[in-house]
C-alpha positions as CSV (number, residue, x, y, z in Angstrom):
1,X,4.7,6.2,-25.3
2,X,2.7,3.7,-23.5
3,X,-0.9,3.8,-23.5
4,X,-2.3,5.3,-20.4
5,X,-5.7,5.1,-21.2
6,X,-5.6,8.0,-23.8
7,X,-4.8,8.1,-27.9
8,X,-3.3,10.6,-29.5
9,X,0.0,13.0,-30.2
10,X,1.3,15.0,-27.2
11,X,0.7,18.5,-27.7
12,X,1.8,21.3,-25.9
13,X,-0.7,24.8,-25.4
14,X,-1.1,27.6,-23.0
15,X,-3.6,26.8,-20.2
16,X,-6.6,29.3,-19.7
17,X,-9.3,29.5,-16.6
18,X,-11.3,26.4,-17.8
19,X,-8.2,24.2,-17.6
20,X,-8.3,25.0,-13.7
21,X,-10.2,21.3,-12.7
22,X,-7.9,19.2,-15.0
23,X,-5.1,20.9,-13.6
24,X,-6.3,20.1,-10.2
25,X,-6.7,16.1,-10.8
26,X,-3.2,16.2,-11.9
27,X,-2.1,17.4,-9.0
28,X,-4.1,15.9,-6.0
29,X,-2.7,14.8,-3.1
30,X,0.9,16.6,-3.3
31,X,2.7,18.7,-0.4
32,X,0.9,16.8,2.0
33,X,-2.1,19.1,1.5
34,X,-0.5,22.4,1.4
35,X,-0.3,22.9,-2.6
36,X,0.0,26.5,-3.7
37,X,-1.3,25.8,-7.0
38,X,-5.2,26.0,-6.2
39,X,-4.9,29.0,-4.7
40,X,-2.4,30.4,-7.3
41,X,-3.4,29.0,-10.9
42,X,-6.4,31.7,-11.6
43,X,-4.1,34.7,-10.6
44,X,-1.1,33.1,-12.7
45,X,-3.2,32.9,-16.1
46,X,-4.1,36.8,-15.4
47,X,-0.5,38.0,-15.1
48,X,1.2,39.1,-17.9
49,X,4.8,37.5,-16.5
50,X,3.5,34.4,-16.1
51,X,3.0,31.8,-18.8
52,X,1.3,28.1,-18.0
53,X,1.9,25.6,-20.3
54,X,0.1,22.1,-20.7
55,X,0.6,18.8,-22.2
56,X,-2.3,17.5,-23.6
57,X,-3.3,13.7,-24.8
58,X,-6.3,14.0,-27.0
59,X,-8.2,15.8,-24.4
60,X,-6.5,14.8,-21.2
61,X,-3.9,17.2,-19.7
62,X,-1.4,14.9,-18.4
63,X,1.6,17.7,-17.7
64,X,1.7,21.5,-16.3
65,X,4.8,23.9,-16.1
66,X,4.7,27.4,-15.2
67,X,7.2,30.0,-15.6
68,X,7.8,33.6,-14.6
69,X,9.8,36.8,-16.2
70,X,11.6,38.5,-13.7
71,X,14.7,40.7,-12.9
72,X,13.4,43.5,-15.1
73,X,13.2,41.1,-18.0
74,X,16.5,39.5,-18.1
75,X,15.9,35.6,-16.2
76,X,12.9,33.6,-15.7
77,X,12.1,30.7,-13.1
78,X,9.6,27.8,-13.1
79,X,7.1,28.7,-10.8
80,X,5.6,24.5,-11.4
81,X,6.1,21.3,-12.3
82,X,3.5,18.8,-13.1
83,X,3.3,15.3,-14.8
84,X,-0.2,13.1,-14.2
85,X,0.9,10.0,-12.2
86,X,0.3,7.4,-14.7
87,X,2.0,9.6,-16.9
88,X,5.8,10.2,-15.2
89,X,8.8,8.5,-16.7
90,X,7.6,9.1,-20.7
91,X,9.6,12.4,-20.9
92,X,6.7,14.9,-20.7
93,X,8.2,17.4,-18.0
94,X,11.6,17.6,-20.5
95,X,9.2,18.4,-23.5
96,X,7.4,20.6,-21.5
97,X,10.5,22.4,-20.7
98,X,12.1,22.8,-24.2
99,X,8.7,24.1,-25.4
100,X,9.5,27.0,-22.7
101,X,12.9,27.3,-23.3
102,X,11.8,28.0,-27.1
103,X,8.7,30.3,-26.6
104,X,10.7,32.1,-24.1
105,X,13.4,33.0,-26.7
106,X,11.0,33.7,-29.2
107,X,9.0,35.4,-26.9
108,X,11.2,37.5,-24.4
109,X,14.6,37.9,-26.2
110,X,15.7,39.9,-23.5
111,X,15.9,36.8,-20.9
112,X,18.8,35.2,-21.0
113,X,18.9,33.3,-18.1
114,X,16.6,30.8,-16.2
115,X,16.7,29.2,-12.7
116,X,15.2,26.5,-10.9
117,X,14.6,25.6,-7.3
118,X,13.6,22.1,-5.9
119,X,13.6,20.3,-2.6
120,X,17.2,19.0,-2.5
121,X,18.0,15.0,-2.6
122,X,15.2,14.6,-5.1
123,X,15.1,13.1,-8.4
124,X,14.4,16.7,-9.9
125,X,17.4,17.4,-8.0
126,X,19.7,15.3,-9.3
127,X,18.2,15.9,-12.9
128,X,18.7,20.0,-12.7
129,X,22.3,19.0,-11.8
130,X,23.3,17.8,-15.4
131,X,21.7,20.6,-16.9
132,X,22.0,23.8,-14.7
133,X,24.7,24.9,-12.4
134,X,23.8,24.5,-8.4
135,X,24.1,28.1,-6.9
136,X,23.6,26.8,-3.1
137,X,21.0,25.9,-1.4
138,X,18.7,27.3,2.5
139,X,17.0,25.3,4.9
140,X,13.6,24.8,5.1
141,X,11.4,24.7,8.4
142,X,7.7,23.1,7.3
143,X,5.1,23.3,10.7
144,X,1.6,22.8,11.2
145,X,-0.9,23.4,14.0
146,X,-4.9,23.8,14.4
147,X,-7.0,26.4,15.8
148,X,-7.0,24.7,19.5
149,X,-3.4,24.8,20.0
150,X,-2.9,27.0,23.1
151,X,-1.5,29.8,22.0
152,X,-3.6,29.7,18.4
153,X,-6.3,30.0,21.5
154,X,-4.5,33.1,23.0
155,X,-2.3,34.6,20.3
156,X,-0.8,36.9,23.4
157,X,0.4,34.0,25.1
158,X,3.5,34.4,22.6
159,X,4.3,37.1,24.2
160,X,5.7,35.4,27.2
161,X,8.1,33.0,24.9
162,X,9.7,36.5,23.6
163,X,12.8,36.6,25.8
164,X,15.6,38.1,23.6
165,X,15.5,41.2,24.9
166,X,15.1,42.9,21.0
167,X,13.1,45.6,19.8
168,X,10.3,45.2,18.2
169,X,10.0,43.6,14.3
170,X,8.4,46.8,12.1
171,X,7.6,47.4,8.7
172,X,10.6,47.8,6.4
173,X,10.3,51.2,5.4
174,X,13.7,51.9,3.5
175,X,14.7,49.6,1.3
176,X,17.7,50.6,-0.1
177,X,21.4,49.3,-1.1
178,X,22.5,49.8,2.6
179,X,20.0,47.9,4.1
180,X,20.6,45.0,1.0
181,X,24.3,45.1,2.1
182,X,23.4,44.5,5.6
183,X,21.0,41.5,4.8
184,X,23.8,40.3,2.3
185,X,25.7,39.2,5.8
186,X,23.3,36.8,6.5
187,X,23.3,34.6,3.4
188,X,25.6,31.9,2.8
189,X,28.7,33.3,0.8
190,X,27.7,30.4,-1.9
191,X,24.5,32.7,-2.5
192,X,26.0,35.1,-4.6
193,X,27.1,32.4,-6.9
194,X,24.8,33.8,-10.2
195,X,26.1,35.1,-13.4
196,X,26.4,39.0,-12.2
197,X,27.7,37.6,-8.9
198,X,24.6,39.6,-6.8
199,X,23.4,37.6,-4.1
200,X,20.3,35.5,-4.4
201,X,17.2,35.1,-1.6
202,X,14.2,32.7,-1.5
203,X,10.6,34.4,-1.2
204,X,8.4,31.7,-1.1
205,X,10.7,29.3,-3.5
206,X,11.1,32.0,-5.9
207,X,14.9,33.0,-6.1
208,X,15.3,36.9,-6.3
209,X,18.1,39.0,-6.7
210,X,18.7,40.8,-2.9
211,X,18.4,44.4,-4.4
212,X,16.7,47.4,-3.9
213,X,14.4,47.4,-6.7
214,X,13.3,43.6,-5.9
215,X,12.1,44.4,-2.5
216,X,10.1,47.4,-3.9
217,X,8.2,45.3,-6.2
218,X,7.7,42.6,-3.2
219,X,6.4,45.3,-1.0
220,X,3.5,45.1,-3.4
221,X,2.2,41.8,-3.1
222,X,3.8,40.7,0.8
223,X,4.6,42.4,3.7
224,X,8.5,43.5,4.6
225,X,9.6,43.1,7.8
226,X,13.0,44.2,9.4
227,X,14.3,44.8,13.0
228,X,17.5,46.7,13.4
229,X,19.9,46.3,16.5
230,X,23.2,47.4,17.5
231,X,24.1,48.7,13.6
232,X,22.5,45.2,12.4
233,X,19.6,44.4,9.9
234,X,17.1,41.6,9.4
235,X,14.6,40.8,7.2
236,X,11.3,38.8,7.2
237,X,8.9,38.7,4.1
238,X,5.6,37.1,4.6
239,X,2.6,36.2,2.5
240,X,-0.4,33.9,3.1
241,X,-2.6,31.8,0.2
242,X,-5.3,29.4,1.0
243,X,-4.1,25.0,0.3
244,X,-6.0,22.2,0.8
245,X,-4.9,21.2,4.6
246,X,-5.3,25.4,5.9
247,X,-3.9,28.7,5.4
248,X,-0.5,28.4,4.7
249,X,2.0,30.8,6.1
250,X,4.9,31.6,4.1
251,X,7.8,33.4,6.1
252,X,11.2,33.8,4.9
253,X,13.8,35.3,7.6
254,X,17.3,36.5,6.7
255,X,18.6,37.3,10.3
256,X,22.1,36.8,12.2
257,X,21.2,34.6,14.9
258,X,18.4,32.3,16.5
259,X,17.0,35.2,18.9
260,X,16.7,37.5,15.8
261,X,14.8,34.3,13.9
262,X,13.3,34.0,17.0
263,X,11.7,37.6,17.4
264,X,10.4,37.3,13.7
265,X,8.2,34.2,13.9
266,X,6.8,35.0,16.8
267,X,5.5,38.5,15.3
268,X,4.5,36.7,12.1
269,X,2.6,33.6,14.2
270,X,1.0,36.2,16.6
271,X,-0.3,38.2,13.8
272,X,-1.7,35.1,11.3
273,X,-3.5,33.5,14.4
274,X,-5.4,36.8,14.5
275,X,-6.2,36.8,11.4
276,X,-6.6,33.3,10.7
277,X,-8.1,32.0,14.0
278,X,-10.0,29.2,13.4
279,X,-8.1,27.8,10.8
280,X,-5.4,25.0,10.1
281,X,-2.0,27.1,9.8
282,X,1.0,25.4,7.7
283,X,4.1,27.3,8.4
284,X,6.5,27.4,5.6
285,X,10.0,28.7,7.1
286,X,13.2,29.7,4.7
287,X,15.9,29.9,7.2
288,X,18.9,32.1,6.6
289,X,20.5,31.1,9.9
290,X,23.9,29.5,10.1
291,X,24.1,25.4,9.7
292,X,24.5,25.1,13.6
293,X,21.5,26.8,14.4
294,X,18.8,25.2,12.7
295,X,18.5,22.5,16.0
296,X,17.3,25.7,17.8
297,X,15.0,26.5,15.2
298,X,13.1,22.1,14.7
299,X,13.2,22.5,18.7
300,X,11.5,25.2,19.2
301,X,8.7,24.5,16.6
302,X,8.7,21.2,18.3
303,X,9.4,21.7,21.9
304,X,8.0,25.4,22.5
305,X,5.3,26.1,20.2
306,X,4.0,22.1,20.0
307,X,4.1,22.6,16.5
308,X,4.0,19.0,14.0
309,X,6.5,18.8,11.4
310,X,4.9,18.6,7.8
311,X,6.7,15.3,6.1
312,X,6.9,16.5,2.2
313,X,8.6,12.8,1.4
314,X,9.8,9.8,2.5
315,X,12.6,11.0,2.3
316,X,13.1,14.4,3.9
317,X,14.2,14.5,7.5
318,X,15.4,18.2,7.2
319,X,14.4,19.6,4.1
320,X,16.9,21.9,2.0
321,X,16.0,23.9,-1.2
322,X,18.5,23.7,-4.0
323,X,18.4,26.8,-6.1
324,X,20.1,26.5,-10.3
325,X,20.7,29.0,-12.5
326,X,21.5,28.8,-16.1
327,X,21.6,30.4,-19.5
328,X,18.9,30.1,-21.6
């Protein structure tokens, strides 16, 4: 290993609260300033499901990787990825992950599966490909606008842009296997590629089974949104966490068409400039619309709502999340 300005053995431990500031140098300057892992890495250490790991030169912490136990105990999913930039190239995120891999067997014997989700066309991309098998993969819409914007200045203004003629977006009251089923419709076919065959959504880059009990234990920590028309059923799930640029805004819609995307984000936008009105808003969209309709969806963020794309990379033009599952 080459000498990065530390001695020592790499060793691997679980991270506690006073790890927090380490964690942070690590991991400045990522996401173009909308992080989730300031906002996130207190709450993570708390929860029982979720289990931070670090690597650790003499007393340097040069890699992070957090995971989560999920579907009742059976799969988990890396919630992070880390490796110090002086520090990348030397192996540490592969040692970090067989150290999980291990404690999770050892650990949780009832999980036998893990997944992973990345920004597609990435080298963690192309690395999860020779390990894991690809499920599919969703679009993702990344927007940003300040508080002066004009209808940040008059949230009712959106109003007037709503011209789909659909009822209103309400709280998701029932969620049961009917109203999974009807969302089902919405998701690419290659989405119910896991082991059991059940289809898979993205909440916030965490890939969930689409079942009743799921969105239950969602409705605890977002807010479920549906609107129903002509026999047909949407979804929206939305959440907000402070990052270094603003709030960020995470919506992910599961809908049939652009008008029915349409209806959602401007229920969602209306109600975070509200609530967040004088700050920086970073809008984090999972789109379950067909391929052809994602032009609608960059235009109007663009052309309508004068919204500026967030540019994750140099490489990503329209950014795509793959999602891998495999056993453990």
């Amino acid at each position: 290993m080459a000498d990065n300005g530390a001695s020592g053995k790499l060793t691997i431990r679980l991270a506690s609260h006073g790890d927090y500031n380490a964690v942070m140098r690590i991991s400045e300057g990522i996401y173009a300033g909308t992080d989730y892992l300031p906002a996130k890495f207190h709450s993570w250490i708390d929860n029982p499901d979720v289990t931070v790991f670090l690597a650790t030169v003499g007393d340097q912490v040069v890699g992070l990787k957090a995971s989560k136990v999920m579907e009742s105990g059976t799969a988990f999913i890396t919630k992070a990825s880390r490796v110090a930039p002086n520090w990348t190239g030397q192996g540490i995120d592969r040692q970090l992950s067989l150290h999980l891999d291990t404690w999770m067997r050892q650990n949780h014997p009832t999980v036998k599966y893990k997944r992973s989700v990345t920004m597609s066309d990435s080298p963690r991309a192309e690395s999860l490909k020779r390990k894991m098998n690809f499920i599919f993969n969703l679009p993702l819409a990344y927007y940003q606008c300040g508080p002066s914007l004009w209808w940040r200045q008059d949230p009712d203004q959106l109003v007037q842009l709503d011209t789909t003629g659909l009822p209103d977006v309400v709280p998701l009251q029932a969620a049961d296997d009917d109203f999974c089923t009807a969302v089902q419709k919405w998701l690419p076919a290659e989405a119910c590629g896991s082991h059991d065959g059940k289809p898979i959504i993205l909440v916030d880059w965490d890939p969930y089974t689409l079942s009743p009990a799921n969105l239950k234990h969602l409705q605890k920590q977002r807010a479920l949104f549906t609107l129903k028309h002509n026999g047909e059923s949407s979804l929206s799930i939305v959440a907000s966490n402070p990052a270094p640029l603003g709030t960020q805004l995470c919506i992910d819609i599961y809908a049939r068409d652009f008008p029915t995307w349409k209806k959602h984000v401007l229920k969602h936008l209306h109600d975070a400039s509200i609530r967040f009105k004088s700050d920086h808003i970073c809008a984090k969209m999972f789109v379950g619309l067909p391929e052809l309709e994602l032009d609608s969806v960059h235009d109007f963020c663009t052309d309508v709502l004068k919204m500026d794309k967030i540019k994750l990379s140099d490489r990503d033009t329209r950014i795509r999340a793959d999602v891998f599952e495999c056993e453990l």
